[in-house]
N, C-alpha and C positions, 0 to 999 in steps of 0.2 A: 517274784512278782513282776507281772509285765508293766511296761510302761505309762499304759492309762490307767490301771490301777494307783499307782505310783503317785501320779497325778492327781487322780480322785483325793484322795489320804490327805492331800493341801503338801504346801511346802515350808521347810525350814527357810529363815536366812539368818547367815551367820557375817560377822562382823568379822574385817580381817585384820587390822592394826589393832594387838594385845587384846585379843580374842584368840588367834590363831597364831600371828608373829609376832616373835616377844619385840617390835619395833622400838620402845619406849627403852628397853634394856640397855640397845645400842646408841640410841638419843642422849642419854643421859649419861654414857661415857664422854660421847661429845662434849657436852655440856661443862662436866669439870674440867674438861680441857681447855675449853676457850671461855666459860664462862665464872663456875663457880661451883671452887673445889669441893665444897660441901654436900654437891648435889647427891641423891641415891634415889635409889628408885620405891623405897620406902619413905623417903621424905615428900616424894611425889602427889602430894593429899590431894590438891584441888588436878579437876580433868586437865588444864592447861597447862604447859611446863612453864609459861611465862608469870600465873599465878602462885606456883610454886616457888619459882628461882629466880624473880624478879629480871626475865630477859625480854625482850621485842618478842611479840607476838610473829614478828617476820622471822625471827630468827627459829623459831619454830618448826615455822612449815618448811623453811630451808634444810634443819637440819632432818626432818623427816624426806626430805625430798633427795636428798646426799645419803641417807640409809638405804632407800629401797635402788638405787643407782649400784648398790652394793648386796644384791637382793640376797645372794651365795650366804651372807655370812648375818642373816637375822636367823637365829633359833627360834624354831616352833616353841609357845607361851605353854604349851604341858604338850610332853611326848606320849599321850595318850589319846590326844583328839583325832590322830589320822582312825585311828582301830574305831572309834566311837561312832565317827563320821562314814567311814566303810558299812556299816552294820545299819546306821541308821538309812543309810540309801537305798538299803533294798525295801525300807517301805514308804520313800519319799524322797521327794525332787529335794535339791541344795542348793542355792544362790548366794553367792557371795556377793552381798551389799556392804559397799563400802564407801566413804569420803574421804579418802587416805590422799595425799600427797605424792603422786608419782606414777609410774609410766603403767597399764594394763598389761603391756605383755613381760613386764617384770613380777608383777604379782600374778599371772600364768606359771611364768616361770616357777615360782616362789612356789605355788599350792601344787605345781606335776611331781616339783625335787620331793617335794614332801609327803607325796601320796595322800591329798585331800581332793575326793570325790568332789564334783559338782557339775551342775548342768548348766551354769551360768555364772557370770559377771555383772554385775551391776554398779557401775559410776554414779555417784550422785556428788553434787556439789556442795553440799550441807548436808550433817546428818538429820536434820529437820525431815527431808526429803525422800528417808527410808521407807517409811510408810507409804506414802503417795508412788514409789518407784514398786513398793513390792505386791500392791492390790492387781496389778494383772498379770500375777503370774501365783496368786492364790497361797500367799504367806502365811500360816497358822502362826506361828511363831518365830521372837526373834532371837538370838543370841547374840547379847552383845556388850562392853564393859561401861558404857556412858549410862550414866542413869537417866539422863531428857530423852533419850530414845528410849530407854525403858520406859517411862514414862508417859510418853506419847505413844508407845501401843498396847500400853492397860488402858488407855483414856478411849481405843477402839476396841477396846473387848476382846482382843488378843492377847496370845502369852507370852511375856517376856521374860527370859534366860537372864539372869545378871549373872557375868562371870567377876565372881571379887576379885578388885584389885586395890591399890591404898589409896588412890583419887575416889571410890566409891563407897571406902567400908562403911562410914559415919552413915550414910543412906543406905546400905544394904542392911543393916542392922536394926535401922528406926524405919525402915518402909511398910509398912501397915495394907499396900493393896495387895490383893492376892490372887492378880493376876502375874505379879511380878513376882519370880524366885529367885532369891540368889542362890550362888553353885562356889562353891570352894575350886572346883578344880572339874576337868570334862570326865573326869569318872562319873563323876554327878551329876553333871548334864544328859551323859546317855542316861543314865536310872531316870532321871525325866522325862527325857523321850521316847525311852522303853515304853512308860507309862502311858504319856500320850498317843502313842502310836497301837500299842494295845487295847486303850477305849476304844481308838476309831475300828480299830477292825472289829469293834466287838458291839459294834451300832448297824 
């Protein structure tokens, strides 16, 4: 499929912090280390680790900001999503939107090492902001682990991907709109996008 095809079809955007790199994994070794030995990444309920593990909110963005400095050593969040992401590219553009904490050409680096397709980068300073950053470049859907983003693109008539994680399950499980799906794991997310991407060719 040629490129303005590609285009026509709308674009994905995908979420890069535990969406795509298990960031939160390596976070939260930190964490027991300087903060609080109890911590896991299953105890991690609410989105914030400072909600979770009673730390500064600075220490947060710090220790996410000292992971991607280390970019080599976050593991991809399912070693399924490069094959998903491949596949799905040939009938649509990819954008990684994200509000992550740290340098662009580390998370360059981050998605080449790991053979994740895209046509682009998108910085945003708040995940508020994904929405408004991803309409001119024709976003059908988004994938992504926070459920206020999910949230705020059912509220625009858009599809959002929820990929579970344990800051999410309690709202992935009582979420009632059905713009919003959640996905156990990116095997599920292609069979999504299979699907979506098969209507559109078939309109």
């Amino acid at each position: 499929m040629d490129a303005s095809q590609r285009k026509a079809n709308g674009a994905i955007a995908v979420d890069l912090d535990n969406t795509l790199a298990d960031t939160s994994g390596v976070v939260v070794e930190e964490i027991r280390k300087r903060y609080n030995p109890e911590a896991t990444i299953e105890g991690w309920t609410q989105y914030g680790a400072e909600k979770s593990f009673g730390i500064p909110r600075a220490a947060t963005i710090e220790l996410f900001h000292e992971a991607w400095k280390s970019w080599e050593k976050i593991p991809p969040v399912d070693s399924s999503a490069p094959d998903v992401l491949c596949r799905i590219h040939e009938s649509a553009e990819i954008y990684i939107v994200t509000a992550t904490a740290g340098r662009k050409e580390d998370f360059t680096r981050w998605l080449d090492n790991n053979g994740i397709p895209y046509d682009g980068i998108i910085l945003v300073g708040h995940s508020a902001e994904k929405i408004s950053a991803g309409n001119a470049h024709g976003i059908r859907a988004y994938i992504d682990d926070y459920e206020v983003v999910a949230r705020s693109v059912a509220a625009e008539g858009r599809l959002a991907i929820l990929l579970e994680r344990p800051w999410n399950l309690d709202f992935a499980k009582s979420n009632p709109d059905q713009n919003i799906i959640p996905a156990r794991s990116w095997t599920e997310i292609g069979s999504i996008l299979d699907s979506l991407y098969a209507r559109a060719s078939n309109q």
